[in-house]
VMD Tcl script that builds the backbone (N, CA, C; Angstrom):
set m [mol new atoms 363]
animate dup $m
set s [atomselect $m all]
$s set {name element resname resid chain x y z} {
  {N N UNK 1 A -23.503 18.470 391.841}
  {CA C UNK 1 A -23.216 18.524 390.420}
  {C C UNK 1 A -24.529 18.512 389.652}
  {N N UNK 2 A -24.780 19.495 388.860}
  {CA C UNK 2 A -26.112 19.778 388.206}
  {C C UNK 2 A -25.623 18.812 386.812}
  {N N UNK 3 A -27.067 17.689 386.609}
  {CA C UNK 3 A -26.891 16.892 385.766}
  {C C UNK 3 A -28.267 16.912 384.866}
  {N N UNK 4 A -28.277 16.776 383.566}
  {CA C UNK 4 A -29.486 17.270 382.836}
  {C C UNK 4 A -29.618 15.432 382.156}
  {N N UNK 5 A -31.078 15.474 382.338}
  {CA C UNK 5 A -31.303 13.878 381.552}
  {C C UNK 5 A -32.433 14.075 380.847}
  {N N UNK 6 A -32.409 14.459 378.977}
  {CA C UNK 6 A -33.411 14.243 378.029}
  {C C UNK 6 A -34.004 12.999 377.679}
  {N N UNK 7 A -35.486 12.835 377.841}
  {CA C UNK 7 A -36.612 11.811 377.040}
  {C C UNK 7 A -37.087 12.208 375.950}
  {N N UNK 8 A -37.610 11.759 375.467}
  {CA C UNK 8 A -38.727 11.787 374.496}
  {C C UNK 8 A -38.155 12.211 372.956}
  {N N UNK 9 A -36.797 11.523 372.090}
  {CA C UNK 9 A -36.566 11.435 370.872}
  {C C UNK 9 A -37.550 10.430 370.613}
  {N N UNK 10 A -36.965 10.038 369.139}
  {CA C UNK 10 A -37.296 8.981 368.423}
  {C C UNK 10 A -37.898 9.603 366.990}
  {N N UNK 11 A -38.310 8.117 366.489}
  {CA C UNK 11 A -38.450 8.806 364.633}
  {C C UNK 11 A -40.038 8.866 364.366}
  {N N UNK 12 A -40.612 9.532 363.513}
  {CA C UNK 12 A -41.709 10.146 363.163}
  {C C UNK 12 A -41.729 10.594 361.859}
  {N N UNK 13 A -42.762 10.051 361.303}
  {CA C UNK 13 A -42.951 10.639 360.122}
  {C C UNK 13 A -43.015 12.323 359.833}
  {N N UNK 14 A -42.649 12.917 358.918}
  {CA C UNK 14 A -42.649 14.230 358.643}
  {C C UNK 14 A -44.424 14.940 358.540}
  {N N UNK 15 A -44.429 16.080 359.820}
  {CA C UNK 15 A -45.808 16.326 359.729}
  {C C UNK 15 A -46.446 15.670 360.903}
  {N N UNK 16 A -45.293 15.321 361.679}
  {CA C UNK 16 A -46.188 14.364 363.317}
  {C C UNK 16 A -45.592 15.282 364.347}
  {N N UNK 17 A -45.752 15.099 365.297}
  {CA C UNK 17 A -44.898 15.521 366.348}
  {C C UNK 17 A -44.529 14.653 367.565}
  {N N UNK 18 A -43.450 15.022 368.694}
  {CA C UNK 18 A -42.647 14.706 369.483}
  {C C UNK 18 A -42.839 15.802 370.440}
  {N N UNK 19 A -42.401 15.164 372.016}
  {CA C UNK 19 A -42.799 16.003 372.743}
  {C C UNK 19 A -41.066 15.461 373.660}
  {N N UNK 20 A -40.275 16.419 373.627}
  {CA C UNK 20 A -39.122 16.453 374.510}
  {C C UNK 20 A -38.989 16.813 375.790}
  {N N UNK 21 A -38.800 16.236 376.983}
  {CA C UNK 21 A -38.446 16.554 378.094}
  {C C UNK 21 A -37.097 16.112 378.684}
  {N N UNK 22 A -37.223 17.391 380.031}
  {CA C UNK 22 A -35.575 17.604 380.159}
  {C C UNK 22 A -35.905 17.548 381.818}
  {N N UNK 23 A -35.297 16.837 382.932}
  {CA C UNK 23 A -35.221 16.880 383.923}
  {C C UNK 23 A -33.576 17.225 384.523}
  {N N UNK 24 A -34.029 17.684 385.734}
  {CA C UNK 24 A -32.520 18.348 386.433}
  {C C UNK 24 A -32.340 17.690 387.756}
  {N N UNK 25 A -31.540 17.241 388.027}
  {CA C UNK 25 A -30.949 16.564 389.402}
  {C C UNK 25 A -29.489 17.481 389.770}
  {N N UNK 26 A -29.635 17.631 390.961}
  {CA C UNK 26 A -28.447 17.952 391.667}
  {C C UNK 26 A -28.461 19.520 391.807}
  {N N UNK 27 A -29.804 20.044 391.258}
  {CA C UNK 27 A -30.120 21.668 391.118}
  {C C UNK 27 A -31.695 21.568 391.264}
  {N N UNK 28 A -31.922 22.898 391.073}
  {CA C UNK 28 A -33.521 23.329 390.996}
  {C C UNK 28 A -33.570 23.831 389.455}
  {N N UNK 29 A -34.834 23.348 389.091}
  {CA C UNK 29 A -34.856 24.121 387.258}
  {C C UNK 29 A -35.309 25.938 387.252}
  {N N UNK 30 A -35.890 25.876 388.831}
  {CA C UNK 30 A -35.998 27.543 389.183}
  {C C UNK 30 A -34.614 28.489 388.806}
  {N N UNK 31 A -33.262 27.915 389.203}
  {CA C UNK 31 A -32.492 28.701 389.235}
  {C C UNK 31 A -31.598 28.909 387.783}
  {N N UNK 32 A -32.398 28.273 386.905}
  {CA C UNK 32 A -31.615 28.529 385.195}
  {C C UNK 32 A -32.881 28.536 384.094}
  {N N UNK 33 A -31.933 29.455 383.608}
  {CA C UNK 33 A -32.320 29.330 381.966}
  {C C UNK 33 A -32.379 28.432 381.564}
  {N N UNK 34 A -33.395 27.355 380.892}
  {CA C UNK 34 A -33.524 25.920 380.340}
  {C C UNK 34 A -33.929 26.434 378.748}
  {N N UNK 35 A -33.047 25.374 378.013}
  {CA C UNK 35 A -33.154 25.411 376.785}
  {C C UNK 35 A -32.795 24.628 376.006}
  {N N UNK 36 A -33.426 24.270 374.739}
  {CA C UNK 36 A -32.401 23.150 373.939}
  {C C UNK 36 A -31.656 23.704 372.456}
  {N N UNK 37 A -31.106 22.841 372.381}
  {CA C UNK 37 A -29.857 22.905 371.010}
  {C C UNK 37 A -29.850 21.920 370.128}
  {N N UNK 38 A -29.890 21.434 368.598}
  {CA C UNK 38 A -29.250 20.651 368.165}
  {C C UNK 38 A -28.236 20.332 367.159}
  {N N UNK 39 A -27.720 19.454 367.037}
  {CA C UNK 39 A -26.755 19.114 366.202}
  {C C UNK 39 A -26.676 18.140 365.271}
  {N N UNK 40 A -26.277 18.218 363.745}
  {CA C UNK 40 A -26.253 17.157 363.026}
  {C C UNK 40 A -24.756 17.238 362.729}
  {N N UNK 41 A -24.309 15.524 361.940}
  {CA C UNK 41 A -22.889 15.483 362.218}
  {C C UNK 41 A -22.106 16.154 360.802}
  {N N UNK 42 A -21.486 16.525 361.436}
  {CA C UNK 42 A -20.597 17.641 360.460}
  {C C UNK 42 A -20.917 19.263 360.993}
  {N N UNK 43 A -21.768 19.706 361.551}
  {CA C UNK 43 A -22.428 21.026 361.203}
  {C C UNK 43 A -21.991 20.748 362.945}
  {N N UNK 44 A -22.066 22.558 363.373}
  {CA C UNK 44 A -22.189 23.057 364.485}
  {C C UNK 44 A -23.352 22.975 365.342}
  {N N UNK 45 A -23.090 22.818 366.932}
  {CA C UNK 45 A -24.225 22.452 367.203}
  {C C UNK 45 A -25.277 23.972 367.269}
  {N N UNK 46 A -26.578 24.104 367.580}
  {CA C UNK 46 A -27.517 25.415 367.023}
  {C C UNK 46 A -28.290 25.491 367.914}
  {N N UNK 47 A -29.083 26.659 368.125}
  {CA C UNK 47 A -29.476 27.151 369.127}
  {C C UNK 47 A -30.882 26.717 368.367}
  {N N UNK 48 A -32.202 26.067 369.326}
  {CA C UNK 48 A -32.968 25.804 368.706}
  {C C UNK 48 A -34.595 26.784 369.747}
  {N N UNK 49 A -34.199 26.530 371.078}
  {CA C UNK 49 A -35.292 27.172 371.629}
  {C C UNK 49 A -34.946 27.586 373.345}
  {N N UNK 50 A -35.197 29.047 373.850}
  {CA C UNK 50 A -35.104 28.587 375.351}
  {C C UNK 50 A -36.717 29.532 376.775}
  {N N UNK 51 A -35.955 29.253 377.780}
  {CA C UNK 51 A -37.380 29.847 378.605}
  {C C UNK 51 A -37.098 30.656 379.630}
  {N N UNK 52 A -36.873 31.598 380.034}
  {CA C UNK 52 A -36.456 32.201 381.256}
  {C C UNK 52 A -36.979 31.629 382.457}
  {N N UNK 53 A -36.047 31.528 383.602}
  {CA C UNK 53 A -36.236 30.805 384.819}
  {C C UNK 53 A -37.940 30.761 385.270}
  {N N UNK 54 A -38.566 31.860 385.306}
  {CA C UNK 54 A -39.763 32.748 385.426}
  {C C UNK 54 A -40.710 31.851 384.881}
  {N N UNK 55 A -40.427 31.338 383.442}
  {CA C UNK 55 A -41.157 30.570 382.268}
  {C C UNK 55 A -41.994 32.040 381.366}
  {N N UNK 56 A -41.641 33.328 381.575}
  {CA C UNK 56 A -42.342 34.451 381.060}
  {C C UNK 56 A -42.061 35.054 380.469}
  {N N UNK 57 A -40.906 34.311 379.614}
  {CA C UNK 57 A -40.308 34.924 378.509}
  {C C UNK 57 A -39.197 33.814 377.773}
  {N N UNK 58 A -39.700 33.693 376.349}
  {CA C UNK 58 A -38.907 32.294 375.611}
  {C C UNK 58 A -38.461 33.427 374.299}
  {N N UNK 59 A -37.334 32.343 373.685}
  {CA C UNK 59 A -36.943 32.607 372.404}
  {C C UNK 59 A -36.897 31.508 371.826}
  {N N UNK 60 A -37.118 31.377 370.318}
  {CA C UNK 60 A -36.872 30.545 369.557}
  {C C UNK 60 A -36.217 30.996 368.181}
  {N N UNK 61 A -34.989 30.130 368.040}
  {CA C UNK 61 A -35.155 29.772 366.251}
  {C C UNK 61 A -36.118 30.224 365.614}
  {N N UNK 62 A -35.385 30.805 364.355}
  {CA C UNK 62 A -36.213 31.567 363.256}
  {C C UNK 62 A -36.772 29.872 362.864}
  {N N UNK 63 A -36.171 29.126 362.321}
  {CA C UNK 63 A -36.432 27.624 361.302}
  {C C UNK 63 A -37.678 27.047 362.783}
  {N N UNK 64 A -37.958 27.056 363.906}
  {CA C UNK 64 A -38.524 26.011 364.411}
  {C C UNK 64 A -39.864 26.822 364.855}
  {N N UNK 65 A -39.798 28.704 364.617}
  {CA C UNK 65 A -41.136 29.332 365.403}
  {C C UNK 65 A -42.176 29.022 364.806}
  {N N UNK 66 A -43.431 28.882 365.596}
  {CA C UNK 66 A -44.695 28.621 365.088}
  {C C UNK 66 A -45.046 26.970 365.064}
  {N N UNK 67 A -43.192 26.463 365.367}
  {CA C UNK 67 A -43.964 25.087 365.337}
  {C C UNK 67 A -43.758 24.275 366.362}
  {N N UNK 68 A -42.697 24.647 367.598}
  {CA C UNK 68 A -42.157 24.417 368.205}
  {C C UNK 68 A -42.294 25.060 369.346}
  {N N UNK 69 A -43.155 24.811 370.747}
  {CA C UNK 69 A -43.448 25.253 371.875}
  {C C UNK 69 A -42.504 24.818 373.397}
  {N N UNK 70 A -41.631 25.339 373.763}
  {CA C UNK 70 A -40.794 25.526 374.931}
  {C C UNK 70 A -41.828 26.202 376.292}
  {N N UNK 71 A -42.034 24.701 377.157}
  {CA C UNK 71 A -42.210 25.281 378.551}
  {C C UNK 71 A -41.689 24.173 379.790}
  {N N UNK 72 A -41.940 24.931 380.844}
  {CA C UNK 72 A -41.255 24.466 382.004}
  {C C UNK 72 A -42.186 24.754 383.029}
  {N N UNK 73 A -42.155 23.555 383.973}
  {CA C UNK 73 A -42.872 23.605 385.316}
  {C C UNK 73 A -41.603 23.567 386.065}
  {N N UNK 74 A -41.930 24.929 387.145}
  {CA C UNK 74 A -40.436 25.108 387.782}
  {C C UNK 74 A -40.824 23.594 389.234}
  {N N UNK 75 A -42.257 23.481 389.793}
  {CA C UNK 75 A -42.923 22.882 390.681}
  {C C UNK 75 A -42.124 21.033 390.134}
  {N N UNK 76 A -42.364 20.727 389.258}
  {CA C UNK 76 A -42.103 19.646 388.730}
  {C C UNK 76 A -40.474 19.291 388.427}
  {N N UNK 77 A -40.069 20.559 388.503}
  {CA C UNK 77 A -38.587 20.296 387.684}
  {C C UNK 77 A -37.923 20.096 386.359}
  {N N UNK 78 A -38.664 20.449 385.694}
  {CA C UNK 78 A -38.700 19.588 384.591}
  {C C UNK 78 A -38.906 21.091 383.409}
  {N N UNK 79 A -38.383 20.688 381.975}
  {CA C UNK 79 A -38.848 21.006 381.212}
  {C C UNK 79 A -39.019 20.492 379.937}
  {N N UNK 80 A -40.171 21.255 378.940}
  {CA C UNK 80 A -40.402 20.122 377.888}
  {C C UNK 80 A -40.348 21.262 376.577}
  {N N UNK 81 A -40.150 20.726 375.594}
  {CA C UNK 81 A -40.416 21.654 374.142}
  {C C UNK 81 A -41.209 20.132 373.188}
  {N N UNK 82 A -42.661 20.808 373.023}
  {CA C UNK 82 A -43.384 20.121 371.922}
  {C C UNK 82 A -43.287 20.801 370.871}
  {N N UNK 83 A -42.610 19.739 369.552}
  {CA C UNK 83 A -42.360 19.775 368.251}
  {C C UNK 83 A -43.594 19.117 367.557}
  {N N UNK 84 A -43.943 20.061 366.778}
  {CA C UNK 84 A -45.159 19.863 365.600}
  {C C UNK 84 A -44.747 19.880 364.536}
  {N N UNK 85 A -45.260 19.163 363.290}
  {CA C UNK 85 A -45.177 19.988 361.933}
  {C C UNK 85 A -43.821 19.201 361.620}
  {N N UNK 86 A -43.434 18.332 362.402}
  {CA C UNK 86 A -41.627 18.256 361.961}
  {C C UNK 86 A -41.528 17.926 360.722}
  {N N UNK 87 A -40.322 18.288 360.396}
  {CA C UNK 87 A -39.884 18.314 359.345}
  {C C UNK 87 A -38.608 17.392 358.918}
  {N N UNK 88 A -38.106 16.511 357.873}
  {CA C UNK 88 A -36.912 16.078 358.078}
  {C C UNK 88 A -35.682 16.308 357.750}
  {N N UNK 89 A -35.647 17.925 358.063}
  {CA C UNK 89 A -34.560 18.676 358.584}
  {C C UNK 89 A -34.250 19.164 359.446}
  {N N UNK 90 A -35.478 18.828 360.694}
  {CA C UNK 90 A -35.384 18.936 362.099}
  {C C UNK 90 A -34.646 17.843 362.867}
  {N N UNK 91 A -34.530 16.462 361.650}
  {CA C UNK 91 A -33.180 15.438 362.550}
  {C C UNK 91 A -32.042 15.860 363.393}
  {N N UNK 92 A -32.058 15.158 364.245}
  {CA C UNK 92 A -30.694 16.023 364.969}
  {C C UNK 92 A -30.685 15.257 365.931}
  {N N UNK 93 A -29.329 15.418 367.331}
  {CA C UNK 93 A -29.541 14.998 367.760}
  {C C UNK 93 A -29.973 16.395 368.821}
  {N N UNK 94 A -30.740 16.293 369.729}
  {CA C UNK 94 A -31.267 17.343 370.402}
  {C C UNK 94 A -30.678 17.400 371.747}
  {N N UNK 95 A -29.662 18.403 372.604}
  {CA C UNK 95 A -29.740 18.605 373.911}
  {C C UNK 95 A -30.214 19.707 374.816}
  {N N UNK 96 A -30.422 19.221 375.694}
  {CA C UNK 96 A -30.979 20.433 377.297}
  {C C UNK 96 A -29.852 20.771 377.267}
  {N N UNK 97 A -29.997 22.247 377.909}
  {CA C UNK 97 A -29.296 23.061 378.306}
  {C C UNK 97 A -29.887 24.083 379.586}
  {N N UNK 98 A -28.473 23.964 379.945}
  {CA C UNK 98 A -29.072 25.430 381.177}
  {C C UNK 98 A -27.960 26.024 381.889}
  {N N UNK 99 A -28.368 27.614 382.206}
  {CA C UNK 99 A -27.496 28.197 382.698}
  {C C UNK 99 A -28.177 29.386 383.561}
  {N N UNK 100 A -27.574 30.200 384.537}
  {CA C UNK 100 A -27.936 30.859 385.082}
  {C C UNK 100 A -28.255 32.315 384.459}
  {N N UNK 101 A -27.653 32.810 383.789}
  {CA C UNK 101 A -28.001 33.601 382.688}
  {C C UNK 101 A -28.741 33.263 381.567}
  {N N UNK 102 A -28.959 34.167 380.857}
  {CA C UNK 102 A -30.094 34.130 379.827}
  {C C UNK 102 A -29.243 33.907 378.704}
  {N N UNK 103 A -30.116 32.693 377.724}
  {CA C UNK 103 A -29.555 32.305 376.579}
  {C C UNK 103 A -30.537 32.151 375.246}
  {N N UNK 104 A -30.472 32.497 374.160}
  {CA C UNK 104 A -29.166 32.519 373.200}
  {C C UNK 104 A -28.485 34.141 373.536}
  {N N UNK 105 A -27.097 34.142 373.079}
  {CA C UNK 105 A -26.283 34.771 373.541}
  {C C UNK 105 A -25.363 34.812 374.363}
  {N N UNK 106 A -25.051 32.966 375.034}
  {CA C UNK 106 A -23.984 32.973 375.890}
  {C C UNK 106 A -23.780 31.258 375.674}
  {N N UNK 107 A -22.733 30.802 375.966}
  {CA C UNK 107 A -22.868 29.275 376.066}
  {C C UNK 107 A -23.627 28.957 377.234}
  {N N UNK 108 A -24.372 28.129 377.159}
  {CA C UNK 108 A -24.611 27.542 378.638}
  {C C UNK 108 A -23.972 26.810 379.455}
  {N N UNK 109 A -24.031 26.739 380.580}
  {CA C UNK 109 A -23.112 26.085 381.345}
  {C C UNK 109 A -23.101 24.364 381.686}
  {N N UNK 110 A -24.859 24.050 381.454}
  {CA C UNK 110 A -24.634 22.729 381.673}
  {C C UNK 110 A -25.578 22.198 380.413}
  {N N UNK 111 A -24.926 20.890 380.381}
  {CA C UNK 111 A -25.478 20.173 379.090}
  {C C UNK 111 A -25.749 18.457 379.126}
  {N N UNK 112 A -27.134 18.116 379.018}
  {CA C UNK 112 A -27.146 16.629 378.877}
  {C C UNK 112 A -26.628 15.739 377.359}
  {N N UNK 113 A -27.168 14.764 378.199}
  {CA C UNK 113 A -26.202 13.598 376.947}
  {C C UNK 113 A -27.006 13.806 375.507}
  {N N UNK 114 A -28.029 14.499 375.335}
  {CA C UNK 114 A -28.542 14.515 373.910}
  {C C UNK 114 A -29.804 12.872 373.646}
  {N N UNK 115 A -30.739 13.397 372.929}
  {CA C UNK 115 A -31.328 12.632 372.305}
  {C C UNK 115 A -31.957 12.444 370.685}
  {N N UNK 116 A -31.842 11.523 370.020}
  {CA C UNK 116 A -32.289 11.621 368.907}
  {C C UNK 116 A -33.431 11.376 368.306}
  {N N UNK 117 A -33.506 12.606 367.214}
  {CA C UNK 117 A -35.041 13.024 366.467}
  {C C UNK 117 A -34.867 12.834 365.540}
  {N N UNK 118 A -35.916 11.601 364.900}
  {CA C UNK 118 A -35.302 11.473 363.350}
  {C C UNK 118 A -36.542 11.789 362.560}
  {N N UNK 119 A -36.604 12.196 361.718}
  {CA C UNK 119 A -37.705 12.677 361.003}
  {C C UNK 119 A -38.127 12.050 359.322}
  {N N UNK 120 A -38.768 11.146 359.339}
  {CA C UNK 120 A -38.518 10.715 357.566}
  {C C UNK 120 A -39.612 10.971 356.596}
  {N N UNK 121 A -39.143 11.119 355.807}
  {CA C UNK 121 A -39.689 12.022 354.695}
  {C C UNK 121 A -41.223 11.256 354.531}
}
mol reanalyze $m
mol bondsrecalc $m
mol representation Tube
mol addrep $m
């Protein structure tokens, strides 16, 4: 059973940054698309950034490019997206994602418990 476990929320002044990582048990991070999403309450959750298995090709969010860097060590397992510049409309709560296909453009198939980014003004 492929299980995803996010570190690295917490709150920060607006204009600091956070560095998120995502580890995978019960799989290899070689064999998916890794990516994250977030959600605030009321609103849908949003596609925020992802990396092809490869690590040689990412997409991001229009709201997070330029400030927001998505990578992955397939050797380590692991992947991380460092947030700069945040903003406190980047609160959310943030989850990993991954799937064997390429995403945005599909749901992903697996999803951790989420962590929270709070950002204050």
């Amino acid at each position: 059973q492929v299980q995803l476990v996010e570190s690295g929320g917490g709150l920060v002044q607006a204009g600091g940054s956070l560095r998120l990582a995502c580890t995978i048990t019960g799989g290899t991070v070689s064999s998916y698309t890794m990516g994250w999403f977030r959600q605030v309450p009321g609103k849908e959750r949003e596609f925020v950034a992802s990396v092809i298995r490869s690590g040689g090709l990412t997409s991001y969010a229009s709201a997070v490019k330029g400030r927001f860097n998505i990578s992955r060590d397939n050797a380590e397992n692991s992947m991380w997206m460092q947030m700069d510049s945040l903003k406190p409309e980047d609160t959310a709560v943030y989850y990993c994602a991954a799937d064997s296909g390429w995403f945005p453009g599909l749901t992903p198939s697996f999803w951790g418990q989420g962590t929270q980014v709070t950002v204050s003004s």
